[in-house]
C-alpha positions in Angstrom: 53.9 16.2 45.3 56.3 14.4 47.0 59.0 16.3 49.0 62.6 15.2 48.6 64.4 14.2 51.5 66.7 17.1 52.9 70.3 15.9 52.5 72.0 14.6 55.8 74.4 17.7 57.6 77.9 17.4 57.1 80.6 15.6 58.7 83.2 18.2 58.2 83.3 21.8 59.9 83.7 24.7 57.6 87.7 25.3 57.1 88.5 29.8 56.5 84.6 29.8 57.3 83.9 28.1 53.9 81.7 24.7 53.7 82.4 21.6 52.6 81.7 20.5 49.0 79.1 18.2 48.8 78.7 15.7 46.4 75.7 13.0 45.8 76.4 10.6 43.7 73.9 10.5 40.3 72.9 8.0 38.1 75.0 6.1 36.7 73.0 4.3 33.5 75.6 3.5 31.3 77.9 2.2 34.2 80.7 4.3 33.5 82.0 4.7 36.6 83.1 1.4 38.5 84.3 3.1 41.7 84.0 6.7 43.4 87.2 7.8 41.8 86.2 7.3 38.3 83.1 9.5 38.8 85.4 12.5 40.8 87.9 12.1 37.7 85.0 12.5 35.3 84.2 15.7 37.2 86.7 17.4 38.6 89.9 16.6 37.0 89.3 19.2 33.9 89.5 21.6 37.1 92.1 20.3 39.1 93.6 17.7 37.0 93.6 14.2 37.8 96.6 13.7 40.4 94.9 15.9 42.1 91.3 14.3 42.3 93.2 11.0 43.3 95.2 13.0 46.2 91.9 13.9 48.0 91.7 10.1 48.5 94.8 9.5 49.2 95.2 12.4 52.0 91.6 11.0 53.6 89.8 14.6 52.0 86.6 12.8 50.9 84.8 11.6 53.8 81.2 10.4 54.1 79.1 10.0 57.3 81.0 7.6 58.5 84.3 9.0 57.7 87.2 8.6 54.9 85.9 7.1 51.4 88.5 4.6 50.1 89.2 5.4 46.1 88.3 1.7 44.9 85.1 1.9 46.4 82.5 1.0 44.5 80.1 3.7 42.9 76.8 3.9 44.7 74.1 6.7 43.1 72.8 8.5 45.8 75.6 8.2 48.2 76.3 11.6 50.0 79.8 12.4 50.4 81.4 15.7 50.9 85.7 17.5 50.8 87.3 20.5 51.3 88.7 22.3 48.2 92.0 23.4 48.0 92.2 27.2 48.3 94.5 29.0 46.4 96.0 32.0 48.1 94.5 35.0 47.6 95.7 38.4 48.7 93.8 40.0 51.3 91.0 43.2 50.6 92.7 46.0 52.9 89.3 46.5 54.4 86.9 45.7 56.9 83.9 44.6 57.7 81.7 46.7 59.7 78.8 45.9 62.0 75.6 48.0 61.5 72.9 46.2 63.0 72.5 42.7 65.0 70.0 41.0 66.8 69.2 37.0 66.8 68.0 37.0 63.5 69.7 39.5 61.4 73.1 40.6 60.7 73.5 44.0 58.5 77.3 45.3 57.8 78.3 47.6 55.7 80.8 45.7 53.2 83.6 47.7 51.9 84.8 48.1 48.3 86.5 45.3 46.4 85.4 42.4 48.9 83.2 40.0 47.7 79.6 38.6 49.5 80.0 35.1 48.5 82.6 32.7 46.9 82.8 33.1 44.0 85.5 32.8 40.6 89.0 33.4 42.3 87.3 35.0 45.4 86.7 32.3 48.3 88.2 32.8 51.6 88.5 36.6 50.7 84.6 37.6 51.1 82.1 39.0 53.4 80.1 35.9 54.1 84.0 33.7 55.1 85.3 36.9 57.3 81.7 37.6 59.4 81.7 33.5 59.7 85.1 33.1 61.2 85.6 36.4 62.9 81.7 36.4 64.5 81.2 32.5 65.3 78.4 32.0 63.3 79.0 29.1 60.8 75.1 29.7 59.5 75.4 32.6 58.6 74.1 33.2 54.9 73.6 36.8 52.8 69.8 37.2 51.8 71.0 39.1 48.8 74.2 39.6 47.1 76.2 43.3 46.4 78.7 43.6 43.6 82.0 43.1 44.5 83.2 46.5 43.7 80.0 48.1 45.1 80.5 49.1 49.1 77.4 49.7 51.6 74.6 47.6 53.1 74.5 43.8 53.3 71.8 41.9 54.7 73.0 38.4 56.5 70.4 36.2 58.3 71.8 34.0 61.3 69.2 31.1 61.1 68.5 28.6 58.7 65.1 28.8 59.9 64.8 33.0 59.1 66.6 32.2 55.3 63.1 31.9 53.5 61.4 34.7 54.4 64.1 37.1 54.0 65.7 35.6 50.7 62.2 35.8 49.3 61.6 39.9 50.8 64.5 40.7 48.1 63.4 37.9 45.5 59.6 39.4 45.6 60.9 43.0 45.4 60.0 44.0 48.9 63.0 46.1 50.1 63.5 49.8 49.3 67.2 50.3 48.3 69.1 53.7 47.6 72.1 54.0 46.8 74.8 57.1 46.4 77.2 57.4 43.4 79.6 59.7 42.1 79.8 60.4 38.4 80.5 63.6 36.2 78.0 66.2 36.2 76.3 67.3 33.0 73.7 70.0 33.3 72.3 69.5 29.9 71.3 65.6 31.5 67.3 66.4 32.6 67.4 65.2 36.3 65.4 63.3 37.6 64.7 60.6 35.3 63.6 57.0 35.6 65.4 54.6 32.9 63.8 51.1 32.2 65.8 48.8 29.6 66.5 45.2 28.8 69.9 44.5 30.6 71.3 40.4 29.9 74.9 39.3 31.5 76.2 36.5 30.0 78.2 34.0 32.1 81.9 34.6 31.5 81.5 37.9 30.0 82.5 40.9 32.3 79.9 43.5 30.7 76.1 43.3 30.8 74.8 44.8 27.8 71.6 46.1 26.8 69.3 44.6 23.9 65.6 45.3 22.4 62.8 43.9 24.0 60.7 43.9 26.7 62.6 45.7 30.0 63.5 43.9 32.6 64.9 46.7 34.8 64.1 50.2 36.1 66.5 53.0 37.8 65.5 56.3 39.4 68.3 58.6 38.9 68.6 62.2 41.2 71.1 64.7 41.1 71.5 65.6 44.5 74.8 67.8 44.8 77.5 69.0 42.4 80.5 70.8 42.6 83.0 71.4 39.8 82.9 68.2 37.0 81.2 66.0 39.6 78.0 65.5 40.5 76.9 63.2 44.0 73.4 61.1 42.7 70.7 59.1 44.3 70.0 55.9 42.4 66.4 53.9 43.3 66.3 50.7 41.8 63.0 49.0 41.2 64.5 45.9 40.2 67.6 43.9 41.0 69.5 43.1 37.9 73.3 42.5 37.9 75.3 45.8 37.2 72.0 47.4 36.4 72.8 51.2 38.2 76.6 51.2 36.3 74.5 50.3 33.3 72.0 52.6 33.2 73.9 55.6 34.4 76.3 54.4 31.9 73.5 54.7 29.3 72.1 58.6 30.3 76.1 59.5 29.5 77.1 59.6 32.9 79.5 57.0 33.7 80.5 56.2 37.7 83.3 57.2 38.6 86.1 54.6 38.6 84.1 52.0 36.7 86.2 49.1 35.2 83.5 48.0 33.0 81.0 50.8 31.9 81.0 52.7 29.1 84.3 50.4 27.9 86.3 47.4 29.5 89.2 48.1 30.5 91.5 45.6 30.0 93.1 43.8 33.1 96.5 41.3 32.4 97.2 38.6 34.8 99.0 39.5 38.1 98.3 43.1 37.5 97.6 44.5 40.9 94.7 46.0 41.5 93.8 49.8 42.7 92.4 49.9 45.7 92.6 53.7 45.6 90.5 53.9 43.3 87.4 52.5 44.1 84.1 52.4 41.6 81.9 55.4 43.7 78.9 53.4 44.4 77.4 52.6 47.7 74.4 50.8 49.0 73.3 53.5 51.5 69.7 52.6 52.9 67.8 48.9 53.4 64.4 49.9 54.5 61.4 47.0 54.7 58.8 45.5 56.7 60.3 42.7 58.2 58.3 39.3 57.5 59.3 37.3 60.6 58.1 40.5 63.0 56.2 43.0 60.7 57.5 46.0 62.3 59.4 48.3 60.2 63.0 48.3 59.9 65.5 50.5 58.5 69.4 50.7 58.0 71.9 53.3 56.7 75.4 53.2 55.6 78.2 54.6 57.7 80.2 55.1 55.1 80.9 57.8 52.5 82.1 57.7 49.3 85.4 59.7 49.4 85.0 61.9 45.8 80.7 62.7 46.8 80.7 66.4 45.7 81.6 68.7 49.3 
């Protein structure tokens, strides 16, 4: 099978520690785009609206190897070229960042609440991967896996390209024990332990996940581990990986977390409401523990922080 050649690097350096767009150039079989600006139009301008689109090339945004594209030029499939979006401002998480581990291949911090690991929707500047980039030096830098936005605790980052691979594929393949803490009411008549398996599917667009007959796709050990008063602190050991799973299925056994948006009902959020950082969802990603597949020695990292209602 024949390998397809790896795009050239780009010309631009990351601006707020985000990359550079990059665009090649498809097909073009029904020639409907006589020059570079007709195919940007055709997709971007639903986005950003067409003045826009033309302004890139007009303010010398869109650049290829050899530097500023010219709008009239003429459309060539396969061409590489690559632009820096506009960021829109976005307020900033009250929060930091902290370092747990580092070494020359790995990078694990403990990300707080609200921040986001990657770009993403209205998050782009404002995440973990564009703050470690800027504030570290390391433009590489990538996240092997991803943690819910409003979920604080362990991230693993890898510093090499090279590294990426084998530690992307440790989560993909299911090779990482994860626990995490919560905090959610306590209900004695619940029987604790238990280990929930269900079908969970998120739709794009749609805030909720939901759960439907069929086959299960994910799997949740649930502990109690300490209670006092309505509250009860848990240990959650997920076997799989799927989005919102623990909110889901702890959502499911009648125990809702604490401060979730989402689970059991959505609560409804109008534009330029602000939002509560006070009152973050009480979930954290407390221990990464694996046999690392560049070394094979074991590794393991724990949280530094606590969740502020876990049962005294």
């Amino acid at each position: 099978m024949r390998r397809r050649k790896a795009p050239p690097p780009a010309p631009l350096p990351q601006r707020e520690g985000i990359d550079p767009v990059r665009v090649r150039l498809p097909a073009d079989p029904e020639g409907a785009w006589a020059t570079v600006l007709d195919h940007f139009v055709a997709r971007y301008a639903r986005a950003i609206g067409p003045e826009r689109v033309r302004a890139l090339f007009d303010e010398g945004r869109v650049v290829d190897a050899d530097g500023p594209v010219a709008a009239d030029e003429t459309y060539a499939p396969g061409r590489y070229l690559w632009f820096h979006r506009d960021f829109a401002g976005e307020e900033r998480v009250p929060f930091e960042v902290t370092v747990v581990h580092r070494d020359e291949r790995l990078l694990i911090v403990d990300k707080p609440h609200f921040l986001a690991t990657t770009p993403r929707g209205g998050h782009i500047t404002e995440t973990a991967v564009a703050r470690l980039r800027r504030d570290l030096g390391l433009p590489l830098l990538q996240p092997a896996h991803r943690l819910d936005r409003l979920t604080a605790g362990l991230v693993l980052f890898v510093v090499r390209p090279e590294d990426r691979g084998a530690y992307q594929t440790m989560f993909r393949d299911r090779r990482v024990h994860k626990e995490y803490e919560a905090v959610a009411p306590y209900d004695p008549r619940v029987v604790l332990p238990t280990t929930v398996r269900s079908r969970i599917v998120k739709e794009p667009g749609v805030l909720a996940a939901y759960e439907e007959d069929g086959e299960p796709n994910s799997e949740t050990r649930i502990a109690l581990v300490a209670h006092s008063g309505q509250l009860g602190g848990y240990r959650l050991l997920p076997t799989t990986g799927r989005t919102h799973q623990l909110r889901v299925h702890m959502s499911r056994i009648g125990l809702p977390l604490l401060n979730d948006p989402l689970y059991p009902t959505v609560r409804e959020q109008r534009p330029g409401d602000p939002e509560h950082h006070d009152r973050p969802l009480q979930l954290l990603a407390r221990v990464l523990e694996f046999t690392d597949p560049v070394t094979g020695g074991a590794r393991r990292f724990e949280s530094r922080l606590r969740l502020a209602q876990w049962p005294r």
